[in-house]
PAZA-52125 format. One line per 10 residues: number of its first residue (from 0); their letters; for each residue x, y, z of C-alpha. Coordinates in steps of 0.25 Angstrom, whole numbers. Example, Ala and Ser with C-alpha at 12.3 -4.5 7.8 and 13.67 -1.06 7.14 Angstrom:
# PAZA-52125
0 = as = 49 -18 31  55 -4 29
***
This chain:
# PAZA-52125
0 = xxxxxxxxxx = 0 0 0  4 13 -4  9 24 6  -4 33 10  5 45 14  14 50 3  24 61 5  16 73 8  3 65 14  -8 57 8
10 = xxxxxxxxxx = -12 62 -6  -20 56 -16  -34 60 -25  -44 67 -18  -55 57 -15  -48 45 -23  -36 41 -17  -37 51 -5  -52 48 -1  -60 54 11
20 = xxxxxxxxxx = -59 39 17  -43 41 17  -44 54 22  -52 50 35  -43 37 38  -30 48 36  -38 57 45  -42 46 56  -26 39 54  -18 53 52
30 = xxxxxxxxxx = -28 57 65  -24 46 74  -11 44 71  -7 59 73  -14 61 86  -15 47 92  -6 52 104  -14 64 108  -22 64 122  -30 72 115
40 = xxxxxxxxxx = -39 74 103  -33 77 92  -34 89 81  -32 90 68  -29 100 57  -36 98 42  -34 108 29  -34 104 15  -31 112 4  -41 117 -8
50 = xxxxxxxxxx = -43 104 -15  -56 100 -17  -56 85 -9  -48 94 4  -60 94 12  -67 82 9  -51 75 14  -50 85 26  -64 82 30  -64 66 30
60 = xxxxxxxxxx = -48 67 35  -55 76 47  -65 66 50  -55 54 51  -47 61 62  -60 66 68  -64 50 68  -51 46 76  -56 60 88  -46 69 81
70 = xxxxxxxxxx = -51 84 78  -48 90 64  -49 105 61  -52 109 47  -44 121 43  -48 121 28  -41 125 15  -26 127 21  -12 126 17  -5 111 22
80 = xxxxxxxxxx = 5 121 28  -4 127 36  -10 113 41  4 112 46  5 124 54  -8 124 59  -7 110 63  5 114 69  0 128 79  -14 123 80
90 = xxxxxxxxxx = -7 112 89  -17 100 82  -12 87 81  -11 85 65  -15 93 53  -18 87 41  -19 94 25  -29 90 14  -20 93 1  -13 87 -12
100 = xxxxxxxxxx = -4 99 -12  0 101 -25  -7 90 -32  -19 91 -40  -35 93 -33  -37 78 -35  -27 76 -24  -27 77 -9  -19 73 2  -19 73 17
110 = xxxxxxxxxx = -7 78 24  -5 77 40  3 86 48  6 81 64  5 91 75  17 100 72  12 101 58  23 92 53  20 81 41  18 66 47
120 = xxxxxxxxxx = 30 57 47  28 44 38  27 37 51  14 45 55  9 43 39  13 27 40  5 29 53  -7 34 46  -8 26 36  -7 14 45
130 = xxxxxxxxxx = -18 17 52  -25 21 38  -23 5 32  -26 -3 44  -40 3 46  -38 14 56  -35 3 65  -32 8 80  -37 21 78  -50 24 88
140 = xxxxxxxxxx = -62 30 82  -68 41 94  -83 41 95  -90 50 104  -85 65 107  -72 58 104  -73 61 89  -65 72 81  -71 86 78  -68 94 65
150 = xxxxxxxxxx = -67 108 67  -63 119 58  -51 130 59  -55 142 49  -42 150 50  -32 142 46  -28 150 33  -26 163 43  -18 153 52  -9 151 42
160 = xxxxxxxxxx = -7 162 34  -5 170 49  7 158 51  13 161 38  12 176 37  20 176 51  30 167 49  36 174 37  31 189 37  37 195 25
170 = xxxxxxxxxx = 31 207 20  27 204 4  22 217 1  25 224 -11  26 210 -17  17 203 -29  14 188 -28  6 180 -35  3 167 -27  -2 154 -33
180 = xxxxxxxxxx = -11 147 -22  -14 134 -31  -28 135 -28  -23 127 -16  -25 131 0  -15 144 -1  -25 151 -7  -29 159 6  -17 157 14  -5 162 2
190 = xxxxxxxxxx = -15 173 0  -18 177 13  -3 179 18  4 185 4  -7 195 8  -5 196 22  9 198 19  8 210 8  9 202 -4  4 208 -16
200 = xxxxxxxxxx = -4 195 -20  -8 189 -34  -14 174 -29  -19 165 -41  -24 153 -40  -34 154 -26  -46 150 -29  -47 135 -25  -59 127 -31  -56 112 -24
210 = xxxxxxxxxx = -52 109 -38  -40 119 -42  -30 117 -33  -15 117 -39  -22 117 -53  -12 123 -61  -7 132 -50  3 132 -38  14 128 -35  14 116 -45
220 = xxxxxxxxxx = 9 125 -56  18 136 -58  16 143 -70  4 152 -68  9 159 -55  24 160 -64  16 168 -75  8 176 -65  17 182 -57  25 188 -70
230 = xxxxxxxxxx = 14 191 -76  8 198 -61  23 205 -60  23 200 -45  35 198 -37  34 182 -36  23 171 -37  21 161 -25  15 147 -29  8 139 -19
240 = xxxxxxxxxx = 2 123 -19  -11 117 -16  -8 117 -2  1 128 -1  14 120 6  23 123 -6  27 136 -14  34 139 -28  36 153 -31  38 163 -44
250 = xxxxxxxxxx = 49 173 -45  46 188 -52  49 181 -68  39 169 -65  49 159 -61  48 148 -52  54 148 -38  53 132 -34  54 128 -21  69 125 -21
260 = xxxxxxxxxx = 72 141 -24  62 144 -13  67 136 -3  83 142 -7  77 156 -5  71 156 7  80 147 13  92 156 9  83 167 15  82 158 27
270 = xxxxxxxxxx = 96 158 29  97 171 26  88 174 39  94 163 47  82 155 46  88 144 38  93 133 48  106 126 45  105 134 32  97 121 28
280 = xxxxxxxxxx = 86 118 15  79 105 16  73 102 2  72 90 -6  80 82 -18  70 89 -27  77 100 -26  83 108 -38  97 105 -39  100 120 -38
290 = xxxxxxxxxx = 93 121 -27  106 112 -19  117 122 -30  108 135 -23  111 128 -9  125 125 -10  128 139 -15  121 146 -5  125 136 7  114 132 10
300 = xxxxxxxxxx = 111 117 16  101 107 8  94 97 14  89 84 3  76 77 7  65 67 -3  55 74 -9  45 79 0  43 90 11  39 80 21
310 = xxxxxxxxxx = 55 75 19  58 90 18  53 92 32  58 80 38  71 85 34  69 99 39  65 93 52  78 84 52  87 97 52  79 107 56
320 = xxxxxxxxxx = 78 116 43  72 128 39  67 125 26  65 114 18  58 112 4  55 106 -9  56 111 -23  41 112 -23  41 123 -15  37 113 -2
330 = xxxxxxxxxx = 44 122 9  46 121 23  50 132 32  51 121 45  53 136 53  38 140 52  29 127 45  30 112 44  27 110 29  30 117 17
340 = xxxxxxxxxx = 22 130 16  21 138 4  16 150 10  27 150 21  37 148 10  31 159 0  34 169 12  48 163 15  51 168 0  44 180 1
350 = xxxxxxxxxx = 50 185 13  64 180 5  62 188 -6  57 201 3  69 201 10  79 198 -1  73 212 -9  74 201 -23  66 195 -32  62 181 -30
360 = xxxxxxxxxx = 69 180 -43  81 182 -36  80 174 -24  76 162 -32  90 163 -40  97 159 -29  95 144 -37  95 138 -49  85 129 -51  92 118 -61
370 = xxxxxxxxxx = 84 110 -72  75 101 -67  63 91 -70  53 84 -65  44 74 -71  34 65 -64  30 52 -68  16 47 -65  16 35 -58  7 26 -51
380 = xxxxxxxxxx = 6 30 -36  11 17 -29  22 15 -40  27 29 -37  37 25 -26  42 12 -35  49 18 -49  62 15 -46  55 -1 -47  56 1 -60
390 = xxxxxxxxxx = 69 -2 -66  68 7 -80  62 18 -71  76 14 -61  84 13 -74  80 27 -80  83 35 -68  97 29 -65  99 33 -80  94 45 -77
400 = xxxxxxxxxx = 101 47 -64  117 45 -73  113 55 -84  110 67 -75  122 63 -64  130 74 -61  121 86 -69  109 83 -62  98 73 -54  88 65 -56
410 = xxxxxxxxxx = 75 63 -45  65 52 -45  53 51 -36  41 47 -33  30 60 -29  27 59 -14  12 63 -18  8 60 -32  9 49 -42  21 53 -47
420 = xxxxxxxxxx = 39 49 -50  44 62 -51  57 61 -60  65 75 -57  80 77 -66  89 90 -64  98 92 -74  104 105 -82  97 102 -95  83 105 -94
430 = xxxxxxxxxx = 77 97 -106  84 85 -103  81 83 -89  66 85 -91  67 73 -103  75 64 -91  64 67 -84  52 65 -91  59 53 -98  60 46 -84
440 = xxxxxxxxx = 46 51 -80  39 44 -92  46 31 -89  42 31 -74  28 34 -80  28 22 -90  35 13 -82  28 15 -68  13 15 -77
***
């Protein structure tokens, strides 16, 4: 049987693979196993973000921990960073966010954060889903007054925004932005602070609908926001995902800032205001290979993990880092949040460029991102992990592996959180890495289907 919890939670099709039904037994399993040493009875936190099967998930999640005598709160439409830290000052026992984050509207997930507003430990998941396929055995069902209660918190937005505002009070005015919420849960929160803080706004894409979220916008879609902030003459664009714990930005020209120039700007800036401990950046192989010739240059220390924030944090945690990240725009600021959060990370390079007097242009030249591509091969979900079984997939990467030695690298994995063998070559010779790529990619299609 297949692992129910993948790298960033449970995902799967709203309503086909992720049912209602799951979504009860995950709230009466997550429930139990997060608060079964508590003398008292339990709470805990519920958002979703704007996809249309959120509440239905939220509601039937709720009313599996409510079964077991836990309490649930229903904050609504928020971002999953903001589950964290409200999990995490509300003094609850467990949160717990209803997105797919950047995937398409069919999809869902259900993400669980314990107390301190931390991502569980693959022990806890194992835990879960134990509980999950042997029938809920040994968990007790309450009767009586004994049952949960669902109650509902209406300000968590202003919460939120009042955390984030705080934590990093830069002074945007005089500034033109144009934000891209993704029709996603950042649609009042991004909004709301950029204004707070004197930004002169231009927001697209705030009008969730259920159906829209991450449609051709967002942080996985960047081409409208890059068009509209040369076109609006604004001074850089901010893009955001589905549930707001990731950023991507545009400079002045329309050109992309990935998350591995973020993460060297404001981790240089970090330094530069003695904020950056052990002069550190955790990020992962992913990582452009200018972004390691941008660290050695400037002294700065990187830390390697797998793909994932989850590893991302457990590194941070190891050696107590600052910042730690992913080149899609995943960052963690471990100072102030527990997960990556794109607003806090939009500020951290606002208040980087304010106080440098440049352009974002400028800052984001401190690297040089070398040629890179990526293809994904669409492959059967319980076949993802097992590509390297197959000796001409094996064969071809070896190959592969001796005709890029020494001018570049080649990186094969499965995706954490879709169908997917994501087949990554850097190189110098822009045209040839992408046919290497795709070559490989199509034959891990044929071959795996």
């Amino acid at each position: 049987m297949a692992r129910l919890f993948g790298t960033d939670g449970v995902r799967g099709v709203a309503n086909s693979e992720l049912t209602p039904e799951l979504a009860m037994k995950l709230g009466q399993a997550g429930a139990f196993v997060l608060t079964k040493e508590n003398s008292h009875q339990p709470t805990i936190l519920v958002g979703c973000d704007t996809r249309i099967s959120g509440e239905m998930l939220a509601y039937a999640l709720m009313a599996g921990a409510c079964s077991v005598g836990a309490n649930a709160v229903y904050v609504g439409v928020v971002p999953t960073p903001a589950i964290a830290y409200l999990t995490r000052t509300s003094k609850v026992d467990a949160g717990v966010v209803i997105s797919a984050s950047h995937n398409p509207m069919e999809f869902n997930g259900i993400k669980f954060f314990n107390g301190n507003g931390f991502k569980l430990s693959d022990e806890l998941e194992d835990e879960i889903e134990d509980y999950i396929n042997n029938d809920m055995k040994g968990v007790e069902r309450p009767t009586g007054e004994k049952v949960g209660r669902i109650s509902h918190k209406e300000d968590a937005v202003e919460d939120y925004v009042e955390f984030v505002t705080s934590t990093v009070p830069v002074d945007l005015s005089g500034l033109k932005i144009v934000i891209d919420c993704a029709e996603g849960a950042s649609y009042r929160t991004s909004v709301s602070a950029l204004s707070i803080l004197g930004a002169e706004l231009v927001a697209i894409h705030t009008k969730p609908d259920g159906t829209n979220i991450n449609k051709d916008c967002g942080s996985t879609h960047m081409e409208e926001l890059q068009q509209r902030v040369v076109k609006e003459k604004a001074d850089f664009g901010l893009a955001f995902d589905g549930d707001a714990d990731r950023l991507l930005a545009v400079d002045e020209n329309g050109e992309l800032v990935d998350g591995d120039k973020l993460m060297a700007i404001c981790g240089l800036r970090l330094r530069e205001t003695g904020k950056l401990k052990k002069d550190t950046i955790v990020t992962t192989v992913m990582s452009n290979l200018g972004f390691w010739l941008m660290a050695e240059k400037e002294g700065l220390n990187l830390e390697k993990t797998k793909v994932g924030d989850r590893y991302v944090l457990e590194r941070m945690l190891e050696i107590d880092a600052s910042i730690g990240g992913e080149q899609s725009g995943h960052i963690i600021f471990l100072d102030e949040n527990t997960t990556g959060d794109g607003l806090l990370s939009a500020l951290h390079l606002l208040e980087a460029v304010v106080s440098s007097g440049k352009k974002l242009s400028e800052l984001a030249s401190v690297m040089e991102v070398l040629p890179q591509a990526l293809i994904n091969a669409k492959v059967p979900n319980d076949k993802k992990e097992k590509y390297m079984e197959y000796p001409v997939i094996a064969d071809a990467i070896k190959k592969l592996e001796e005709d890029f030695a020494g001018e570049g690298r080649v990186l094969i994995r499965p995706s954490g959180t879709e169908p997917l063998v994501r087949v990554m070559i850097e190189g110098k010779d822009q045209a040839r890495i992408e046919e290497a790529a795709r070559s490989l990619a199509d034959l891990i299609d044929r071959t795996m289907n």
